[in-house]
N, C-alpha and C positions, 0 to 999 in steps of 0.2 A: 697507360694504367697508372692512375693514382698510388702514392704511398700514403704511410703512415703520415711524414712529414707535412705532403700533403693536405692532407685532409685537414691535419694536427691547424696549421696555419687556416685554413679557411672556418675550422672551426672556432678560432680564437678571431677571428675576423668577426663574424655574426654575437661572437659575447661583447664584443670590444662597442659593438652597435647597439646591443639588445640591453649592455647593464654599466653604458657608463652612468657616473653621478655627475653631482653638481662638485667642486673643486673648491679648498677655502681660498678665501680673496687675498691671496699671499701676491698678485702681481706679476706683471711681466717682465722680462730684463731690460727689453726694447724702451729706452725713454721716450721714443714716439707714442707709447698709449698711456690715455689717460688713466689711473687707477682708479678713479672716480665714477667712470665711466665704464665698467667691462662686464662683457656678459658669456655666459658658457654657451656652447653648443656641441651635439654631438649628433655623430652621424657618420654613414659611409664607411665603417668600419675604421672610424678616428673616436678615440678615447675621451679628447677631452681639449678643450682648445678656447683659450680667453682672446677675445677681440673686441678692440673698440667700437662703439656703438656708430649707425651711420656708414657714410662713404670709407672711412676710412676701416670699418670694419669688413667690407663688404671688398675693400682693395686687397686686405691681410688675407679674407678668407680665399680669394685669387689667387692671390701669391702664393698663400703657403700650400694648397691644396687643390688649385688647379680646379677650381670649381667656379662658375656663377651665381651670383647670390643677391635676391634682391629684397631690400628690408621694406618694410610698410610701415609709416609712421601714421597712426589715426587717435592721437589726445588721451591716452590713457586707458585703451580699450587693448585686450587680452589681443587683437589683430597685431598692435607692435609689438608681438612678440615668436611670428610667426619667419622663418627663415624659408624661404620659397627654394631650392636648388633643382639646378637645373639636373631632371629626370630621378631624383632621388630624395629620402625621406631625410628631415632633420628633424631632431627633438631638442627644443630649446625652452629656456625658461631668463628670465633676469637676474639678477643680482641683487633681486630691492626688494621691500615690503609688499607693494605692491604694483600693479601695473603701470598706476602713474608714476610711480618712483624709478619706472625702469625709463621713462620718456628721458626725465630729469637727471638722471643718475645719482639722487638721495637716496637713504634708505640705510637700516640700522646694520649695516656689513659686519660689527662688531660680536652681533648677538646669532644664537643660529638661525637659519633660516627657513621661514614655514613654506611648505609647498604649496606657492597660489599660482594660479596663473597660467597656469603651464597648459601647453599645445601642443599636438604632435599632426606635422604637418605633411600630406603628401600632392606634390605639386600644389596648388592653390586651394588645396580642400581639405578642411581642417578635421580630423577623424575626433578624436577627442580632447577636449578641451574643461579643465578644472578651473571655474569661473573665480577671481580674485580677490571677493569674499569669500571664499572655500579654505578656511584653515585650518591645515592638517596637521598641525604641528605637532600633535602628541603624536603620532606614527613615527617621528622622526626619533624619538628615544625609543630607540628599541634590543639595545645589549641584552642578551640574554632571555631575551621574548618571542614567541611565538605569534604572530598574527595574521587572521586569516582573511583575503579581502576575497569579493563577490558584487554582481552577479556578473553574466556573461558577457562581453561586448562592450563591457563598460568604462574601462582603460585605465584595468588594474594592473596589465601590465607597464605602462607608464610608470603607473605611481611607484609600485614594487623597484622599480630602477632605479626609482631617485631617492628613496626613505634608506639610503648608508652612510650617509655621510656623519650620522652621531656612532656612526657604529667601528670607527677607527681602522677602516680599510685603505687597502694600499694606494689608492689614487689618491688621496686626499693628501699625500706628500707629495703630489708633485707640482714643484714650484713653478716652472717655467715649461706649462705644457705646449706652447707653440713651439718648444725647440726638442720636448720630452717625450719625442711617443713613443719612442720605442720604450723609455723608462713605464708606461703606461702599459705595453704590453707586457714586461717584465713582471710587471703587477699582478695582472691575471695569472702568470705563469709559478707565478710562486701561490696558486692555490688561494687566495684568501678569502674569495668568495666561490661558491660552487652552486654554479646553475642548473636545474635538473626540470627537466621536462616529462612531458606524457612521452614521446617518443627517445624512449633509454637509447640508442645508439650503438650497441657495445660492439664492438672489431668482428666479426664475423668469423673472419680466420685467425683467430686467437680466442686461445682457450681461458676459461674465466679470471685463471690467476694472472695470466698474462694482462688480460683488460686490466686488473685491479691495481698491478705494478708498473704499469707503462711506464705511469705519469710520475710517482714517485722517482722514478729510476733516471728517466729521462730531464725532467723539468728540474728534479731538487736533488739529484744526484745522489740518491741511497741507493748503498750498495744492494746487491741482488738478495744477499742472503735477508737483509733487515727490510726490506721491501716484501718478499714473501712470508715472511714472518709475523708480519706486520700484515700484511693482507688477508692471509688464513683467520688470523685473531677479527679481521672486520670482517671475512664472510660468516664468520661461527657466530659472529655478533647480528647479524639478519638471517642468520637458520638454514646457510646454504654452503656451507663450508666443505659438504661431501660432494658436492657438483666442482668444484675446483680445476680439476682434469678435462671437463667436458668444455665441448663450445655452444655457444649460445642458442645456436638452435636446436639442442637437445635438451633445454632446459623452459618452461612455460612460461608465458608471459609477465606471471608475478613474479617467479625466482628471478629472470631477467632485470625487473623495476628493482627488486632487490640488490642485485649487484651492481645496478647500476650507483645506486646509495652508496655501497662500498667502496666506489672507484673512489665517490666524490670524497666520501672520511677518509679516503687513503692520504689524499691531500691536505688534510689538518686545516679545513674552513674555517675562519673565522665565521660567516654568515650563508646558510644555505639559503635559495631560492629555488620556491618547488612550483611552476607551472602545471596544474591540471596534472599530478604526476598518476595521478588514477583511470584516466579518461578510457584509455587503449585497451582497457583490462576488462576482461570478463568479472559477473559479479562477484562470482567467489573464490576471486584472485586479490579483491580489492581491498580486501580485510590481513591480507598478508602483506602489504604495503603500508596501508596505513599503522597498524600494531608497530611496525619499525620506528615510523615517523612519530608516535608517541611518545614512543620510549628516546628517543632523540630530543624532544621536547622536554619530557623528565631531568635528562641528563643535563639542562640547560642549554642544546642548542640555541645561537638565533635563527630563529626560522619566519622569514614571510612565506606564507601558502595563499595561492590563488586556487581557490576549488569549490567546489558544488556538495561537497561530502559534509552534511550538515551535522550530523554526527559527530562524524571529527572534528568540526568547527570548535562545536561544544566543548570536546571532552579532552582537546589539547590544545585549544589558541586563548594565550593570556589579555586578548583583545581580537574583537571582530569587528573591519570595517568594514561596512555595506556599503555598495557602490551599484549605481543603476544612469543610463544614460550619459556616461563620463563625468558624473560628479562624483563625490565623498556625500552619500546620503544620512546616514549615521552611522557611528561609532560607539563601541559600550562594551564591558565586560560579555563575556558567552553568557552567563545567566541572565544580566540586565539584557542584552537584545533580544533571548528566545524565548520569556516571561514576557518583557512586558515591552517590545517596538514603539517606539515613540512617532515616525517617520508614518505616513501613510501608505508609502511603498514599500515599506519592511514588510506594515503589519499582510499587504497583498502578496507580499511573496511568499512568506511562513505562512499566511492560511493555503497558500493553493499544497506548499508539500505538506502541509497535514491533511489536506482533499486528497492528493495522488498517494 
């Protein structure tokens, strides 16, 4: 039987997969690699790991990690930049302007870096792929904004991964992550980004306050009294603060998505990421979910939302990116895309929900 611990670990395993970033180009300690030359990758429940381009990238990522790894070099095309391993997914991108600058290892390292390029690879077959004129770069300032990307299947979750690095989160200090992972897991663990999905998760056999205080208690070391205290004030803060005593399955599937919000504010995010957090919900649970994430939005959360709730697109994301077969289709204020779509496939997707 599984503990807390547990779980705790293999949970932090799948965020450490699903949301590491891109790392700034501070360098390795190893003077075997070229600085000129490095590229991120991540994967397998590893945070974040710079290696030289080529054979000797492909040696490091052996060594360190006990993996095979085979690179494709094809003249400037989004393929070089695809990490093949053996029986497992990488998400990789370069270091460079663009695709050809990753060949070269040119490229403005100094300024931020736009999301081109990027692949998300599973054994030889590439799911989605953001082509390297595809510049994303206004999504990358995103402190204190709300943006909601769409549609389904289109590899918003990718993007949403990688759009933190203006956003002053804790990986981006770490200097020497071929030697720092565990400092990377420490990163997650002090809260500073807070992942939330359609499927809330919350302890089964722990009752709501309990869920809401684990993490506090455990991970950042508040004491019991200022944990609960502190927790009551976030469940009164999502309208569920008389369920406190009960456990989860006495409570609906909204209150549920609701505390589960609260676990994540209990941890003091700098940036929440909310995955389809509505999908699971019946409809008139859905509106008690989203009212939350408004008013979080109000308050100046940052928030990326991945979701279908076009409504709430509107009426709480300070930018809406459209997204349709793993490209960045357009992008524009919530009035400018639901007035007036510039994209052909925008204007086909807003007319079918104004048909249904």
């Amino acid at each position: 039987m599984r503990g807390p611990r547990t779980v705790r670990t293999r949970i932090l395993g799948v965020l450490l997969a699903a949301f590491a970033v891109l790392l700034g180009a501070t360098g390795c300690a190893d003077p075997g690699y070229d600085r000129t030359q490095q590229y991120f990758i991540a994967g397998g429940g590893i945070a974040g790991i710079y290696f030289n381009y080529g054979d000797q990238y492909a040696q490091a990522l052996h060594r360190e990690l006990g993996i095979n790894v085979s690179v494709s070099e094809t003249n400037g095309s989004v393929d070089n930049l695809q990490r093949v391993a053996s029986g497992r997914a990488l998400l990789g991108f370069a270091q460079a302007d663009t695709a050809a600058d990753a060949i070269t290892g040119t490229g403005s390292f100094d300024t931020p870096l736009p999301l081109r390029a990027i692949a998300r690879v599973y054994d030889e077959s590439v799911q989605v792929v953001v082509p390297a004129d595809s510049d994303v770069r206004e999504i990358a300032d995103l402190a204190g904004r709300t943006v909601s990307l769409g549609s389904a299947t289109s590899g918003v979750q990718v993007i949403a991964s990688r759009v933190l690095t203006a956003s002053g989160v804790a990986p981006d200090r770490i200097e020497n992550p071929a030697l720092g992972l565990d400092e990377s897991i420490a990163a997650l663990r002090r809260g500073e980004i807070a992942a939330f999905f359609w499927s809330f998760n919350l302890f089964a056999h722990l009752t709501i306050l309990v869920n809401v205080t684990l993490g506090p208690i455990k991970v950042h070391g508040v004491g019991r009294e200022q944990a609960e205290r502190e927790a009551m004030e976030l469940l009164a803060r999502v309208g569920v603060d008389k369920q406190a005593s009960k456990l989860p399955a006495q409570l609906s599937g909204g209150q549920q998505q609701r505390v589960a919000i609260a676990r994540s504010l209990a941890m003091h995010p700098k940036v929440m990421l909310f995955d389809e957090p509505t999908s699971a919900l019946d409809p008139e649970m859905i509106n008690e979910v989203l009212d939350v994430m408004v008013g979080l939005a109000k308050e100046g959360m940052t928030m990326i939302v991945v979701t279908h709730e076009m409504g709430f697109a509107r009426r709480a994301a300070d930018r809406v990116v459209f997204m349709a077969d793993g490209q960045i289709v357009e992008q524009a204020t919530p009035e400018e895309f639901f007035t007036n779509p510039q994209s052909t496939r925008a204007k086909d997707f807003l007319s079918k929900l104004i048909t249904n």
